[in-house]
LOVEX-381184 format. One record per residue (C-alpha): residue number from 1; residue in three letters; x, y, z. Coordinates in steps of 0.1 Angstrom, whole numbers, plus 5000, padded with zeros to 4 digits. Each point is the difference from the previous one (the first is absolute). Example, Ala and Ser with C-alpha at 12.3 -4.5 7.8 and 13.67 -1.06 7.14 Angstrom:
# LOVEX-381184
ZAVEX    nr   rest     xx     yy     zz
ZAVEX     1    Ala   5123   4955   5078
ZAVEX     2    Ser   5014   5034   4993
END
This chain:
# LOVEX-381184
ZAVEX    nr   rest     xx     yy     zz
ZAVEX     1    Unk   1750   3950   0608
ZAVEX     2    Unk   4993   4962   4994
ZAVEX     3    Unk   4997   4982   5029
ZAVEX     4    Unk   5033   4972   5006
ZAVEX     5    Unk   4982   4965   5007
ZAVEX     6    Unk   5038   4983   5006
ZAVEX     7    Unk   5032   5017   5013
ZAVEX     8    Unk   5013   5026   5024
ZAVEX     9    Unk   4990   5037   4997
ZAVEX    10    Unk   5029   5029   5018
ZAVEX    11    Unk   4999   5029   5014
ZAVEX    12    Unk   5032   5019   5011
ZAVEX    13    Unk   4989   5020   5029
ZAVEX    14    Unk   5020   5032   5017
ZAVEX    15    Unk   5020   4976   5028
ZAVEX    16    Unk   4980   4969   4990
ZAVEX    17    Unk   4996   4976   4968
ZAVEX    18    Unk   4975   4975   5001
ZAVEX    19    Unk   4986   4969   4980
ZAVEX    20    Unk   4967   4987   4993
ZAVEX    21    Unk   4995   4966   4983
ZAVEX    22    Unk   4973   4986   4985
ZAVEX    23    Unk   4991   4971   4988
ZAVEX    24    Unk   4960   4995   4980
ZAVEX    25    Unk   5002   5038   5010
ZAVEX    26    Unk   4999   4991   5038
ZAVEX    27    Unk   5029   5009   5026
ZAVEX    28    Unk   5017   4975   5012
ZAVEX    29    Unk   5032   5018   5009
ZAVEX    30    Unk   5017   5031   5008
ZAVEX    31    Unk   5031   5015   5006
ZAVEX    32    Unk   5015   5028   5020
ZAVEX    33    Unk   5040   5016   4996
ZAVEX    34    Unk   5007   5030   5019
ZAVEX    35    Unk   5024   5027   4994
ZAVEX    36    Unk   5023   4990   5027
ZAVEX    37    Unk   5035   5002   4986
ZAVEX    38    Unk   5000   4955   5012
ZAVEX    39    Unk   5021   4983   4982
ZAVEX    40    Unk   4979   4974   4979
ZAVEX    41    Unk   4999   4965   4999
ZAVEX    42    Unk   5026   4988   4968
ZAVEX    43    Unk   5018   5033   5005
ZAVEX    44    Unk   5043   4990   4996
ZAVEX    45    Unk   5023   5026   5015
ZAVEX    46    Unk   5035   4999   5018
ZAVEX    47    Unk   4992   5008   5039
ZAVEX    48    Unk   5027   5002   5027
ZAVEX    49    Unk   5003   4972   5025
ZAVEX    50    Unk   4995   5018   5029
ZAVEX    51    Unk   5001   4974   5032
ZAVEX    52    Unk   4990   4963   5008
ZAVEX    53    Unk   4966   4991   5007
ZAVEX    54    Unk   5002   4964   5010
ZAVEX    55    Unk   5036   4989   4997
ZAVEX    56    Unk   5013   4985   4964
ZAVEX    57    Unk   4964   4999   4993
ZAVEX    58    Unk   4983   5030   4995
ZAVEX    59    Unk   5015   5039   4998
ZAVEX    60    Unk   4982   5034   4998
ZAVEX    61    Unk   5014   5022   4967
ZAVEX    62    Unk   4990   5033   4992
ZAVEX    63    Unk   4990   5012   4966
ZAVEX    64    Unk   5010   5033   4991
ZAVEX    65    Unk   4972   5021   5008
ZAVEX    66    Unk   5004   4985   5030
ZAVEX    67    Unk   4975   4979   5008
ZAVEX    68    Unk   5009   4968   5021
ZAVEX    69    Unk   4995   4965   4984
ZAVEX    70    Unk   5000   4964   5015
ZAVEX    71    Unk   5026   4983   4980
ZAVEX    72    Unk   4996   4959   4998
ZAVEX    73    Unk   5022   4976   5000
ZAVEX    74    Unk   5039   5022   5004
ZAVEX    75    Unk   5021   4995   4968
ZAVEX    76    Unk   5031   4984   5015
ZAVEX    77    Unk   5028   5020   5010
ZAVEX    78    Unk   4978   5029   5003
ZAVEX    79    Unk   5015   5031   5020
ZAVEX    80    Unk   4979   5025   5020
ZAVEX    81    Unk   5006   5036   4974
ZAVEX    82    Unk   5005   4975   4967
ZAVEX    83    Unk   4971   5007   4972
ZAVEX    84    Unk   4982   4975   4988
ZAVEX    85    Unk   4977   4998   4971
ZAVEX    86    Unk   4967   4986   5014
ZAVEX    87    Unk   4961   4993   4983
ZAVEX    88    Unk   4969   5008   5025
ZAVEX    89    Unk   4982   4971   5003
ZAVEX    90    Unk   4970   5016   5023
ZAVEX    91    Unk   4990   5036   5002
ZAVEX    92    Unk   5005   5018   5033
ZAVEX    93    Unk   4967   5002   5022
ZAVEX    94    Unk   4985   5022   5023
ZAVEX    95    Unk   4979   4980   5024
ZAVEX    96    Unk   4970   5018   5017
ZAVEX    97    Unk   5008   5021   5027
ZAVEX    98    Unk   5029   5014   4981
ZAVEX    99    Unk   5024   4972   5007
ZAVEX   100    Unk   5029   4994   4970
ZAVEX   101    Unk   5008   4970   4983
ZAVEX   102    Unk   5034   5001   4981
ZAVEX   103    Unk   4999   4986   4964
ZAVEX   104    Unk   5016   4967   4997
ZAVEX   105    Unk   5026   4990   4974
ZAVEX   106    Unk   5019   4975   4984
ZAVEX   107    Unk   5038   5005   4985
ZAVEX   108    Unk   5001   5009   4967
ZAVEX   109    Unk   5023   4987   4972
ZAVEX   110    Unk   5023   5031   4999
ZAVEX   111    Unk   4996   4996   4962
ZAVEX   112    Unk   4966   5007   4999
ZAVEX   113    Unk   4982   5032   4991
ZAVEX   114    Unk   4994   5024   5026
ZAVEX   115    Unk   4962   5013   4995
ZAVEX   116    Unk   4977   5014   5022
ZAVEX   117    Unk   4970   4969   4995
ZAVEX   118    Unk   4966   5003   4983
ZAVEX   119    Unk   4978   5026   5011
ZAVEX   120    Unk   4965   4992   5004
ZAVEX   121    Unk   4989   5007   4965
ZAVEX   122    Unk   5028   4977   4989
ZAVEX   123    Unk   4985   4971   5017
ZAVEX   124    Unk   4967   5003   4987
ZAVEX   125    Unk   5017   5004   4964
ZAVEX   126    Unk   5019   4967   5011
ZAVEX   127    Unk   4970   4981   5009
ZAVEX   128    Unk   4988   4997   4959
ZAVEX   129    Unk   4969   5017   5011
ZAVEX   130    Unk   4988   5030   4979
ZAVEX   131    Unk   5004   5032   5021
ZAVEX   132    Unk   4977   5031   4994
ZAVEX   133    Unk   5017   5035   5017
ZAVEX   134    Unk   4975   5021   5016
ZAVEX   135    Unk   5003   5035   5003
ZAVEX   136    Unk   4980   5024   5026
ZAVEX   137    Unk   4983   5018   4973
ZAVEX   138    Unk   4985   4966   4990
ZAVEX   139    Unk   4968   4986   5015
ZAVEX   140    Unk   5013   4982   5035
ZAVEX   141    Unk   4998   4967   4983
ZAVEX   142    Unk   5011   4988   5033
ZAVEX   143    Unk   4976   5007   5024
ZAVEX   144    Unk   4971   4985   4972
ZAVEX   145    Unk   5020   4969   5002
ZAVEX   146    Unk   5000   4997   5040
ZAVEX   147    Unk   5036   5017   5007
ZAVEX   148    Unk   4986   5015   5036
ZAVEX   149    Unk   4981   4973   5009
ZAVEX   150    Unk   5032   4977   4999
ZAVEX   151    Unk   5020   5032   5017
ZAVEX   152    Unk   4976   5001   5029
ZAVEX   153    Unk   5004   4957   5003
ZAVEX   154    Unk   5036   5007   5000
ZAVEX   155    Unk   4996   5025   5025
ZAVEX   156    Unk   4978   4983   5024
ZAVEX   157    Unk   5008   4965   4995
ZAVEX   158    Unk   4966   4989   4995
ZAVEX   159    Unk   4987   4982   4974
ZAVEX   160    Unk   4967   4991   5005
ZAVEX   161    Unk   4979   4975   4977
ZAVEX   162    Unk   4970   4976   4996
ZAVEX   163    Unk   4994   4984   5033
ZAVEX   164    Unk   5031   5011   5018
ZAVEX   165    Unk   5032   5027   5001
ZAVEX   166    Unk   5038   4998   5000
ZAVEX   167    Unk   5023   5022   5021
ZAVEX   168    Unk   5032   5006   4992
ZAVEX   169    Unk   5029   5007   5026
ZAVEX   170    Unk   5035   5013   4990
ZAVEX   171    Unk   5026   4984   5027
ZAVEX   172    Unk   5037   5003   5002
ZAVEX   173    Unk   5003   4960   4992
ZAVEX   174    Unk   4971   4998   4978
ZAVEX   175    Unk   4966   5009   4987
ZAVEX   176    Unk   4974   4984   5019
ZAVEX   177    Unk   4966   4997   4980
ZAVEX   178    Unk   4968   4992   5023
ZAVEX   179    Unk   4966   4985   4991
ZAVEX   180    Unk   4972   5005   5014
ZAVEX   181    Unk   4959   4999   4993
ZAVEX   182    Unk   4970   4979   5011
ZAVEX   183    Unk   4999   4971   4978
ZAVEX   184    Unk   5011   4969   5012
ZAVEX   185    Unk   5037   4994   4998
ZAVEX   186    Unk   5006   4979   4963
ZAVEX   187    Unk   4977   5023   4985
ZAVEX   188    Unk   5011   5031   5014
ZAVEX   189    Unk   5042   4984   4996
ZAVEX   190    Unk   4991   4993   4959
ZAVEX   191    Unk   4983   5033   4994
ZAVEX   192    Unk   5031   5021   5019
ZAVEX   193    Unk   5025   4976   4980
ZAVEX   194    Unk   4991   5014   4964
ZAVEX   195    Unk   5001   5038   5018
ZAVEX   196    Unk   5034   4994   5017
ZAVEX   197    Unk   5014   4990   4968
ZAVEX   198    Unk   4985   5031   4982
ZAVEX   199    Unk   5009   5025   5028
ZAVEX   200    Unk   5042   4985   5002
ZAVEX   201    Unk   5003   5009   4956
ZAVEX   202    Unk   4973   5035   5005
ZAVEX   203    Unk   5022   5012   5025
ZAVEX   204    Unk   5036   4989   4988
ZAVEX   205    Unk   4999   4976   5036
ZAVEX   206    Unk   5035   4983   5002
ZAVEX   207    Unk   5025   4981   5022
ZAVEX   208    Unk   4988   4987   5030
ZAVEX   209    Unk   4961   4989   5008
ZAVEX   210    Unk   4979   4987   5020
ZAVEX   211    Unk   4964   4999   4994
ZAVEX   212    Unk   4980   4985   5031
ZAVEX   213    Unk   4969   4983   4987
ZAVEX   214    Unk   4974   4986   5023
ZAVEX   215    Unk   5010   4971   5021
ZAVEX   216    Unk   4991   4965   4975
ZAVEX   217    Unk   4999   4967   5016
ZAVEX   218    Unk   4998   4977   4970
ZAVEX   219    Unk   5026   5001   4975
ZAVEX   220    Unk   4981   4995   4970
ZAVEX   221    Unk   4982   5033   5010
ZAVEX   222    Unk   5041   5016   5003
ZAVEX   223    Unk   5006   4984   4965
ZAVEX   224    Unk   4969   5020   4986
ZAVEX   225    Unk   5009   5033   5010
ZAVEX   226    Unk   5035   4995   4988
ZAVEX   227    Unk   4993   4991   4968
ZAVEX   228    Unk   4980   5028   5001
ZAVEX   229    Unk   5028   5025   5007
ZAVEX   230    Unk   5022   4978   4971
ZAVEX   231    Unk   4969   5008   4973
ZAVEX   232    Unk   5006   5035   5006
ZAVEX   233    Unk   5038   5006   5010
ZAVEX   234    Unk   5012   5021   4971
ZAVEX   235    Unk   5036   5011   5016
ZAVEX   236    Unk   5027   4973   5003
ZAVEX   237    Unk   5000   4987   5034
ZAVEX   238    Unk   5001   4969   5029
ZAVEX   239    Unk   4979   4993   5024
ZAVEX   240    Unk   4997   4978   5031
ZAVEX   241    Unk   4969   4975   4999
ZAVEX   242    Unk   4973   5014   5022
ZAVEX   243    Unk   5003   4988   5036
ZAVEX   244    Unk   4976   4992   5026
ZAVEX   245    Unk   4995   5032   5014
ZAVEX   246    Unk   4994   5017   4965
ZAVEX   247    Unk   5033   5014   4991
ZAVEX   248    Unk   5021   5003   4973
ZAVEX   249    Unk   5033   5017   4993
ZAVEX   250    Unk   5011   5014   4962
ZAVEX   251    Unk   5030   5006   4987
ZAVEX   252    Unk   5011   5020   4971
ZAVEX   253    Unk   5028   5024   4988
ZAVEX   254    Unk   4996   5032   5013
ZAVEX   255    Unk   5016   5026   4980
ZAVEX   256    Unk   4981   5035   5014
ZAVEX   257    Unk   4977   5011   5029
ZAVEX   258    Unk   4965   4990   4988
ZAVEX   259    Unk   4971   5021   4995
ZAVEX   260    Unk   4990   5001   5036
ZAVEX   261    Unk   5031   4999   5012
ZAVEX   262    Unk   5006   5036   4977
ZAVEX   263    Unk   4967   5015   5011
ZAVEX   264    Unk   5004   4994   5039
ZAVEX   265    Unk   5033   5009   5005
ZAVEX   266    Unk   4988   5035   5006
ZAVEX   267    Unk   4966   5012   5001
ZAVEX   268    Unk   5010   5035   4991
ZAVEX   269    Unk   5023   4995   4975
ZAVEX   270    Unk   4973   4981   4983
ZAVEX   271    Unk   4977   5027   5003
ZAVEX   272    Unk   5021   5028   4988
ZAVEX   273    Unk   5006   4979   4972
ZAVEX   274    Unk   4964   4993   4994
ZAVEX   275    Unk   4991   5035   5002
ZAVEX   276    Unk   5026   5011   4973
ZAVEX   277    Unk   4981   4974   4977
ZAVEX   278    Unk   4965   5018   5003
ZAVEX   279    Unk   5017   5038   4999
ZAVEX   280    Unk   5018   4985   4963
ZAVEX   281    Unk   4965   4992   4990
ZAVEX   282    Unk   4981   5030   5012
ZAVEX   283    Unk   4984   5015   4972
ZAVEX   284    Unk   4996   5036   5016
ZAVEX   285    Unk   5023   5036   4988
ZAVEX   286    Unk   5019   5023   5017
ZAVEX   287    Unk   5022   4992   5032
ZAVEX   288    Unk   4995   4967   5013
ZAVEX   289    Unk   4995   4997   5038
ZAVEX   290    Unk   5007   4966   5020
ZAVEX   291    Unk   4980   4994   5032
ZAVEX   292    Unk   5018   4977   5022
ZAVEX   293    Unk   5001   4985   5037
ZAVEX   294    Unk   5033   5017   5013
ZAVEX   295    Unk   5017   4971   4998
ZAVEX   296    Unk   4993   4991   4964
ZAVEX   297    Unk   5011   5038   4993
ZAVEX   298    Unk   5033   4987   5012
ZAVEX   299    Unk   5009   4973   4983
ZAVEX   300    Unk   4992   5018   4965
ZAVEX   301    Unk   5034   5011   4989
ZAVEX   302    Unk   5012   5029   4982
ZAVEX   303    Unk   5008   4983   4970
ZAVEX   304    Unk   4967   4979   4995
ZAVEX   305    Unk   4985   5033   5006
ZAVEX   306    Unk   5020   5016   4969
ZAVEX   307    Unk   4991   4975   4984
ZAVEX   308    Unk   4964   4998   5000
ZAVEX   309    Unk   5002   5037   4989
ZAVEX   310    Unk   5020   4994   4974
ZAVEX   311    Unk   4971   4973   4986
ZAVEX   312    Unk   4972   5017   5007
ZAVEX   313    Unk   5011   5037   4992
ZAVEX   314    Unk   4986   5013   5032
ZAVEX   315    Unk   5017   5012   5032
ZAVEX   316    Unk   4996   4980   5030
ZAVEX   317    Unk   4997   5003   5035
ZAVEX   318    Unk   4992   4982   5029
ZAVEX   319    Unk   4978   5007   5027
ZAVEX   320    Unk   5004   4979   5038
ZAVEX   321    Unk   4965   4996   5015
ZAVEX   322    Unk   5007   4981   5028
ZAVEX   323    Unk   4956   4982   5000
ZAVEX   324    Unk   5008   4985   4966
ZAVEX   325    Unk   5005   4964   5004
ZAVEX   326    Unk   5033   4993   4989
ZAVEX   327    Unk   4983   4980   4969
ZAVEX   328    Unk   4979   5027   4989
ZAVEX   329    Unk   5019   5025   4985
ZAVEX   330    Unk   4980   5025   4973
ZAVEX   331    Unk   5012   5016   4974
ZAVEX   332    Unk   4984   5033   4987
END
């Protein structure tokens, strides 16, 4: 298969789809969607206006699966048990620790066309890119183009590079990016400003930011790293000016949980789901076994299961083995 120097590659995984996009046949960003029934960002559907939230301002309205949705601003005249047609404006969010975040919303006009929003293979169709779908019996075209190294940045929060490292922190307000490394403080602030900007489009990084640069006295040396961060700022954003003590805040449209904010949520969840990838690609016969910390074999559902028999051919079971480190499921 010829290699794709410029565009997005696909995979739709059992519980997970992901994105890859290159660009002169180097990563520069991926993407994540689970299976998790969410409703998506751009999805339009009639919910029930369930109670206030803060008085002729905001309301809570439940869609009919019932999932609960922050609804904002109130249509006038709206009555707790009226339906009212309504677009999601920002995908729900589980923070880390297992903490919900409702979706948000906007009214919708009751004329427009319910839908459910694009799916992720949508968007990438949307962004003008070429998109290449890979399949598990292909080579893992992925992991050749640096798919787990990004995973395991997105799972740490490190991203280390010449002279220096950034760490990323997922708060409730924000995300917090640190910089740290031995070189003195302009060189070290305009070397992490190119990285920072990278990281926030590899990782989907949205909403609010705050990167914390080293403390710079002179503000020509600020000036620098900002332009810096401008040079190499794909994603539509604003920014504070850098201020004495090194930090600066972003803000952008958030539509989704990013990348991190997907892969932290829940360590095992991520792993089951990780471990369902290699079992699709394992290349062995007969029954397929999955090896798995107990509470990995937990979280892998019945119908995920079913499912990776059905693509592979081969029945599967799972095996607890409580000294397996919850990443480091096998498959045999």
């Amino acid at each position: 298969m010829a290699d794709l120097a410029r565009g997005w590659l696909y995979e739709a995984g059992i519980g997970e789809n992901r994105g890859l996009r290159l660009e002169n046949g180097e990563l520069i960003q991926i993407r994540v969607e689970r299976d998790d029934g969410r409703a998506r960002a751009g999805a339009v559907v009639d919910a029930k206006f369930t109670r206030q939230w803060v008085a002729g301002k905001s309301g809570i309205v439940t869609l009919p699966d019932g999932q609960e949705v922050l609804l904002q601003p109130l249509p006038q005249g709206l009555t707790e048990g009226a339906m009212v047609r309504i677009e999601i404006v920002r995908a729900a969010m589980t923070e880390r620790g297992g903490q919900a975040k409702r979706a948000k919303a906007r009214p919708a006009d009751p004329d427009s066309p319910s839908g459910a929003g694009p799916d992720l293979l949508a968007e990438l169709h949307a962004s003008g890119l070429p998109v290449r779908q890979i399949h598990a019996h292909d080579e893992d075209i992925f992991s050749r183009h640096g798919w787990h190294e990004a995973i395991e940045q997105a799972e740490t929060g490190r991203i280390d590079f010449d002279g220096g490292s950034l760490r990323i922190s997922l708060t409730p307000a924000m995300t917090v990016i640190d910089v740290d490394g031995p070189l003195a403080p302009h060189e070290l602030a305009k070397r992490a400003a190119k990285e920072v900007a990278l990281a926030q489009l590899r990782f989907d990084i949205a909403g609010n930011v705050g990167i914390d640069f080293p403390t710079l006295q002179a503000k020509t040396d600020r000036s620098d790293v900002a332009a810096i961060f401008d040079e190499y700022m794909a994603a539509n954003c604003e920014r504070t000016a850098i201020n004495g003590f090194g930090f600066m805040q972003i803000v952008s449209r958030k539509l989704r949980p990013s990348v991190l904010e997907i892969v932290q949520a829940s360590r095992t969840a991520h792993a089951a789901l990780q471990l369902l990838r290699q079992a699709e690609r394992d290349r062995g016969n007969g029954a397929l076994r999955l090896t798995a910390h107990p509470a990995v074999a937990n979280r892998l559902q019945a119908r995920d299961l079913e499912e990776l028999a059905k693509r592979t051919g081969r029945r599967v079971t799972v095996e607890p083995l409580a000294d397996i480190p919850i990443d480091g499921g096998l498959t045999a």
